[in-house]
DRENMIFI-150181 format. One record per residue (C-alpha): residue in one letter; x, y, z; residue number from 1. Coordinates in Angstrom, 3 decimals. Layout:
BEGIN
+------+----------+----------+----------+-----+
: type :       xx :       yy :       zz : seq :
+------+----------+----------+----------+-----+
:    A :        X :        Y :        Z : NUM :
...
+------+----------+----------+----------+-----+
***
This chain:
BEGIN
+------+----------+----------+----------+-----+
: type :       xx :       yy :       zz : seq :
+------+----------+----------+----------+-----+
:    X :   -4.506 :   25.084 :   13.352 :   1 :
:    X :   -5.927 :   23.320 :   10.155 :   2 :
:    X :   -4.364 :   19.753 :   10.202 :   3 :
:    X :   -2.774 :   18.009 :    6.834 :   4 :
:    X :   -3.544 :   15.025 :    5.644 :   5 :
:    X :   -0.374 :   13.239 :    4.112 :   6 :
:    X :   -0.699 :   13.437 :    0.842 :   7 :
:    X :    1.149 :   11.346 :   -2.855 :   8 :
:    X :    4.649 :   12.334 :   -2.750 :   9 :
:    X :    4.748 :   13.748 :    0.771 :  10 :
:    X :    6.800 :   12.182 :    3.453 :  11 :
:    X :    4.863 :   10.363 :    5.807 :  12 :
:    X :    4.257 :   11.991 :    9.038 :  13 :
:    X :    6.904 :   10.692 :   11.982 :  14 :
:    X :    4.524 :    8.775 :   14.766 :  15 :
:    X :    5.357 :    6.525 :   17.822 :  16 :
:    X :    2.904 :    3.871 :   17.817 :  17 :
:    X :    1.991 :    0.865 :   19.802 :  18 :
:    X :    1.904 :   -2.520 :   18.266 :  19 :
:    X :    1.660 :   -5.935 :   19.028 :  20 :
:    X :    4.756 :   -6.341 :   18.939 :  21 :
:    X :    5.792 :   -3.384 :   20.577 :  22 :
:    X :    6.319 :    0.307 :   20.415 :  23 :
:    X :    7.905 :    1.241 :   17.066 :  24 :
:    X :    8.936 :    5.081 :   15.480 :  25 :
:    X :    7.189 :    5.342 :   11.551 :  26 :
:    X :    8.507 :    5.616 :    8.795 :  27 :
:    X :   11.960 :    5.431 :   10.102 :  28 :
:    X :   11.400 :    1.606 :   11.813 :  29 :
:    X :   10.986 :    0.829 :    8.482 :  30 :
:    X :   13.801 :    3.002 :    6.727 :  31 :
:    X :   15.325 :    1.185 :    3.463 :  32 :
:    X :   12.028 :   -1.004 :    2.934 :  33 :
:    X :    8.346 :   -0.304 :    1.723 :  34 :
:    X :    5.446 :   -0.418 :    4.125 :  35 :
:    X :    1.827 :   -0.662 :    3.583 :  36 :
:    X :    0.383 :    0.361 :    6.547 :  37 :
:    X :   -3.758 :   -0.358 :    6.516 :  38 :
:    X :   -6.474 :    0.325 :    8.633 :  39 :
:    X :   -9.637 :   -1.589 :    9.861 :  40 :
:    X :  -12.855 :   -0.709 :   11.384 :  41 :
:    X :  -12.896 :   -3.208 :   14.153 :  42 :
:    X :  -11.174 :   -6.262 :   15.664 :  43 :
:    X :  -13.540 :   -9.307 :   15.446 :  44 :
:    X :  -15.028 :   -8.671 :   12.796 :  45 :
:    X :  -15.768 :  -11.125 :    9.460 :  46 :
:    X :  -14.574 :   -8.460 :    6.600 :  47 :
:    X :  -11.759 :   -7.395 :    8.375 :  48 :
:    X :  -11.108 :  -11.146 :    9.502 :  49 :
:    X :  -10.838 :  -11.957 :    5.968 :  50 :
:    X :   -8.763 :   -9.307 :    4.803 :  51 :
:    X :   -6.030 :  -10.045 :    7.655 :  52 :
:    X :   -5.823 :  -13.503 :    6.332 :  53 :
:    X :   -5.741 :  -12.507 :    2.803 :  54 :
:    X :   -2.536 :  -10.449 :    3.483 :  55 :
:    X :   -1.153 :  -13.337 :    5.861 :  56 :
:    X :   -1.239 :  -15.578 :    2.954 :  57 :
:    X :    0.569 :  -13.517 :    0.844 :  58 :
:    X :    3.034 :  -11.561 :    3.227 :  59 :
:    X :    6.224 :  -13.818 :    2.064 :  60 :
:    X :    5.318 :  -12.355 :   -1.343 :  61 :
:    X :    5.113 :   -8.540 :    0.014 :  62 :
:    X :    8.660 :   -9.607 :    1.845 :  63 :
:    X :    9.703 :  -10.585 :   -1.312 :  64 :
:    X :    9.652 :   -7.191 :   -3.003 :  65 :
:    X :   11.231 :   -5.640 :    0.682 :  66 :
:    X :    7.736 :   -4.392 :    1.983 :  67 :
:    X :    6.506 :   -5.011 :    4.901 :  68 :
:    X :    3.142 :   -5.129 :    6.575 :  69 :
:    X :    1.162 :   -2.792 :    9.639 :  70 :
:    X :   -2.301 :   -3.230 :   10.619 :  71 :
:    X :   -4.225 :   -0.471 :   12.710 :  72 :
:    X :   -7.557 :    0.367 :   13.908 :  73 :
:    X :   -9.196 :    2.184 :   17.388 :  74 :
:    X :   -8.900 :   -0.710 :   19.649 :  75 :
:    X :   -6.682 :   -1.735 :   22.579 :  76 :
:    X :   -3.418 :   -3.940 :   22.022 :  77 :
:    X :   -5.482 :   -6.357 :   24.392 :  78 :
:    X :   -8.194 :   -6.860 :   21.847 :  79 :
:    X :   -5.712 :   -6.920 :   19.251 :  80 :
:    X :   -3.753 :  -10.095 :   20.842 :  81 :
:    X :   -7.045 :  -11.848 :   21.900 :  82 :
:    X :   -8.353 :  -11.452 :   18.036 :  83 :
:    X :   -4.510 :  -13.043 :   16.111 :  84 :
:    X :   -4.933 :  -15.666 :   19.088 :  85 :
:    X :   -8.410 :  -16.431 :   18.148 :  86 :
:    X :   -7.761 :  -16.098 :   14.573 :  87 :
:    X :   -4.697 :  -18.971 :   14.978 :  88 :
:    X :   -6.721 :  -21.094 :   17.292 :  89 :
:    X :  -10.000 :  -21.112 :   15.120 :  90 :
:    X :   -8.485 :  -20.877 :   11.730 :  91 :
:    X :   -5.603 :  -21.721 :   11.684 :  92 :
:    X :   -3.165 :  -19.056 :   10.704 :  93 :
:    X :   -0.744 :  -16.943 :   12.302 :  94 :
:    X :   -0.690 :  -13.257 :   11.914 :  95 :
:    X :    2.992 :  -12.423 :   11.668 :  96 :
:    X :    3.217 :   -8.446 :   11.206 :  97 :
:    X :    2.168 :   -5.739 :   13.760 :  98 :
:    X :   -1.201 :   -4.171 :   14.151 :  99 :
:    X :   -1.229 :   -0.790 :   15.674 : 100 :
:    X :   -3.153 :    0.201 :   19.079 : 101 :
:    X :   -4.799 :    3.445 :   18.250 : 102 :
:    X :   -7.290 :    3.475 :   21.307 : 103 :
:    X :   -7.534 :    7.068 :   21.308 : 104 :
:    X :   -8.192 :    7.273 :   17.565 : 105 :
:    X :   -5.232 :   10.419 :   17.530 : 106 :
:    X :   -3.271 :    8.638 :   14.334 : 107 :
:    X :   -6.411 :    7.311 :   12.842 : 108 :
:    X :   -7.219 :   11.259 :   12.911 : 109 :
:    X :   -3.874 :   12.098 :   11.864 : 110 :
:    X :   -4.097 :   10.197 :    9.048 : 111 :
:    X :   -7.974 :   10.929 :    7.733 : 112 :
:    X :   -8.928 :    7.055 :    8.396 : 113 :
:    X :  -11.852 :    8.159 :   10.499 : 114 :
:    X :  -15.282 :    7.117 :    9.006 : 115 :
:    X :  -17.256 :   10.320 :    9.020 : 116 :
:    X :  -20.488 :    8.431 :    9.751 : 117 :
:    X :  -19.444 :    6.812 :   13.129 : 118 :
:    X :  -16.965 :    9.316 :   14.252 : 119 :
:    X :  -14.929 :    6.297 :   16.142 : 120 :
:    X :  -14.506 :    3.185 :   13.322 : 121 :
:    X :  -11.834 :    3.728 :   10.640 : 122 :
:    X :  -12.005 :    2.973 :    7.005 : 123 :
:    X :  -10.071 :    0.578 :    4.877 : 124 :
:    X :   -7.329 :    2.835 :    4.047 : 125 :
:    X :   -3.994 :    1.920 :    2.530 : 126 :
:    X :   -0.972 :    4.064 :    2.493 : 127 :
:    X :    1.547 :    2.565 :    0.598 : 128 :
:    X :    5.563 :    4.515 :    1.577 : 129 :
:    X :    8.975 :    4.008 :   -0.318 : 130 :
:    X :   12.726 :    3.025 :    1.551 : 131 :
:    X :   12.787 :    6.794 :    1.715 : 132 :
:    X :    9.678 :    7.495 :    4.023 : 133 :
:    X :    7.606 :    8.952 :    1.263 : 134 :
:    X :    3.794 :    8.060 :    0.546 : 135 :
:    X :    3.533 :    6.653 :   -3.276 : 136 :
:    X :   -0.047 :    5.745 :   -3.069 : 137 :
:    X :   -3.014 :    5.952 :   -0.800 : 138 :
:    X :   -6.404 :    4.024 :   -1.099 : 139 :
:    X :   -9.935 :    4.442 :    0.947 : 140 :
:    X :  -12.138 :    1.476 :    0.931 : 141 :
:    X :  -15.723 :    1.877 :    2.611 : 142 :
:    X :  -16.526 :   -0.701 :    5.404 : 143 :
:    X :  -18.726 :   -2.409 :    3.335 : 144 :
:    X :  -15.697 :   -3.792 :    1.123 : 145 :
:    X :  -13.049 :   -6.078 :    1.430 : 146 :
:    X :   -9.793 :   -5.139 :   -0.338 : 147 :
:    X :   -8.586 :   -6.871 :   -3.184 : 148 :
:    X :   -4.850 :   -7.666 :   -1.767 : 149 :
:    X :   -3.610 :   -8.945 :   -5.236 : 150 :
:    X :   -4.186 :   -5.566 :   -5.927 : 151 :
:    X :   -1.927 :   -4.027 :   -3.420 : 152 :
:    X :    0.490 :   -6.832 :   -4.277 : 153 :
:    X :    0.351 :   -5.739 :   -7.285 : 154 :
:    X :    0.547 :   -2.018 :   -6.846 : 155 :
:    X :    3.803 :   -2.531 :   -5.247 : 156 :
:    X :    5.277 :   -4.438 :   -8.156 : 157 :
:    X :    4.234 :   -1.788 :  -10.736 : 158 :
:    X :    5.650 :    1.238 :   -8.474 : 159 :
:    X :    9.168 :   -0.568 :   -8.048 : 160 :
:    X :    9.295 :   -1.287 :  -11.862 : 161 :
:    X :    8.451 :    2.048 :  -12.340 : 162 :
:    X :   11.202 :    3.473 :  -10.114 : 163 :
:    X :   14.111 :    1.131 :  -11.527 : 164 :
:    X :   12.480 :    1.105 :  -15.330 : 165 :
:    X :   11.955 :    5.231 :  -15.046 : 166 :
:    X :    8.461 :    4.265 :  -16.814 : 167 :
:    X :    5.074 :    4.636 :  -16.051 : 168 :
:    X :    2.391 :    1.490 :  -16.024 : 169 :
:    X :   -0.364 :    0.814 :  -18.265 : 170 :
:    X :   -4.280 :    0.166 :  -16.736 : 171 :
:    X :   -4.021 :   -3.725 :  -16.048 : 172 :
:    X :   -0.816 :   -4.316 :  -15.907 : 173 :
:    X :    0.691 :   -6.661 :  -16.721 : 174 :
:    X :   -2.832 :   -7.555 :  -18.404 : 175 :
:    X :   -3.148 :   -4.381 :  -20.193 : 176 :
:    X :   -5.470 :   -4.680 :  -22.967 : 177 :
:    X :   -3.204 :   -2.993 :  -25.933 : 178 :
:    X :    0.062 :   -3.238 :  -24.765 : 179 :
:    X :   -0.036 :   -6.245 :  -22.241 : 180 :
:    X :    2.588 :   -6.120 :  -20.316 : 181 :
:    X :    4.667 :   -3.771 :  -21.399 : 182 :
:    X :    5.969 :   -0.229 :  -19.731 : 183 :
:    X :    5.108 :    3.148 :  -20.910 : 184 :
:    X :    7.618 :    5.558 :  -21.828 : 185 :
:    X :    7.348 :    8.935 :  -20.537 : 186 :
:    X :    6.544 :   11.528 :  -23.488 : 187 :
:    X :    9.064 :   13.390 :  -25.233 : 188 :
:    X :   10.010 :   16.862 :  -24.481 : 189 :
:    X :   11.199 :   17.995 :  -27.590 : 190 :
:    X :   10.988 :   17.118 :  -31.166 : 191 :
:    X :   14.604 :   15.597 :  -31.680 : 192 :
:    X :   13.437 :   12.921 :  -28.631 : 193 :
:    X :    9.931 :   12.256 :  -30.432 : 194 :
:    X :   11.514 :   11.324 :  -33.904 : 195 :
:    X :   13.852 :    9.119 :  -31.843 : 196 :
:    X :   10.990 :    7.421 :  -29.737 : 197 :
:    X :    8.668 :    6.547 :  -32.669 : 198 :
:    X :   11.909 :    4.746 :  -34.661 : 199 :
:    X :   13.282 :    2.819 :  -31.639 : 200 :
:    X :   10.501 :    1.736 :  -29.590 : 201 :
:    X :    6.973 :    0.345 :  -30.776 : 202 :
:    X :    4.726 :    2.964 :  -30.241 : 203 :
:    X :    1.040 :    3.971 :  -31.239 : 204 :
:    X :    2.109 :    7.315 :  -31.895 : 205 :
:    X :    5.372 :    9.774 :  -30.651 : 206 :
:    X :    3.600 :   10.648 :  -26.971 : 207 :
:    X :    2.815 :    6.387 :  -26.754 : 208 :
:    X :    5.627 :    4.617 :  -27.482 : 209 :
:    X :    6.283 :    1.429 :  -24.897 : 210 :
:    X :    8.576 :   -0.974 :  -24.596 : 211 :
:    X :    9.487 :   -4.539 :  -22.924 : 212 :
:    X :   11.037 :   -4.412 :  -19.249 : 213 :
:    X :   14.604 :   -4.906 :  -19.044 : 214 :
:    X :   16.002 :   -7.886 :  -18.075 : 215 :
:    X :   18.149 :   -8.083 :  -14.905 : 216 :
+------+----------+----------+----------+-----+
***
């Protein structure tokens, strides 16, 4: 049978998994908050070393906007402990979110985070899932690169405006170049809604008009 990758807007496949801190049912541990699960090649390792404290150091922010945090890669839950313990000991921070044991490499496969080239390591992806269990985004790094986990941050924040705002989010936000950072209004459907747009909101045109985000 040909297997599915989870794909933007799909639900994200149901999977026990085994964690550091213990066994835990996905998405539905998580039901009602966002979760970013990501994948490494290898415990002990300096890139992946740097990304886990790069997301430690900002994981009060990701609880901030209700998301939470899930490690995995193809090691042992052993290797995973002995690596946070070193990583406290020698550096002196404490790895507070889960890390998935995927030994066998079945949910790595499950999830296309296999690196076709080794066969065993996983890539750097990131699958970023809604309260509701359903993948909004999904990056692949190579091993070669770090993430950029501002960027993630930051991908959150633009995905939740988008849901409450019903708008879409300009390139660099909330650094866009024309509009800075201001949301995008979905085009008009019909004629009556352009002429409307293009007197109420500024706009470069009926199919751009933006506007500023509303104010809790």
């Amino acid at each position: 049978m040909e297997k599915k990758l989870p794909m933007i807007g799909e639900k994200f496949p149901e999977i026990e998994v085994h964690t550091t801190q213990g066994k835990i049912t996905l998405p539905r541990h998580y039901e009602g908050k966002w979760f970013i699960l990501f994948s490494h090649p290898a415990d002990f390792t300096p890139v992946c070393t740097t990304e886990f404290i790069a997301f430690q150091k900002r994981y009060e922010e990701f609880k901030k906007l209700n998301t939470e945090l899930i490690g995995l890669s193809i090691d042992q839950v052993y290797s995973h402990i002995k690596w946070i313990e070193w990583i406290k000991e020698k550096l002196n921070v404490e790895i507070q979110f889960p890390i998935i044991a995927d030994d066998r490499g079945e949910i790595a496969e499950k999830l296309g985070m296999i690196h076709p080239e080794t066969g065993k390591n996983t890539v750097r992806a990131v699958f970023i899932v809604d309260p509701k269990g359903t993948v909004r985004a999904i990056v692949y790094y190579p091993p070669e690169l770090g993430r950029n986990i501002d960027e993630i941050l930051r991908m959150v924040k633009a995905l939740q405006i988008a849901d409450m705002e019903k708008v879409a989010m300009p390139a660099n936000w909330p650094d866009n170049e024309l509009i800075k950072d201001k949301v995008i209004l979905p085009p008009a459907q019909d004629i009556k809604t352009a002429e409307y747009r293009v007197k109420k909101y500024k706009n470069f045109d009926w199919w751009f008009c933006y506007r500023e985000i509303s104010k809790s």
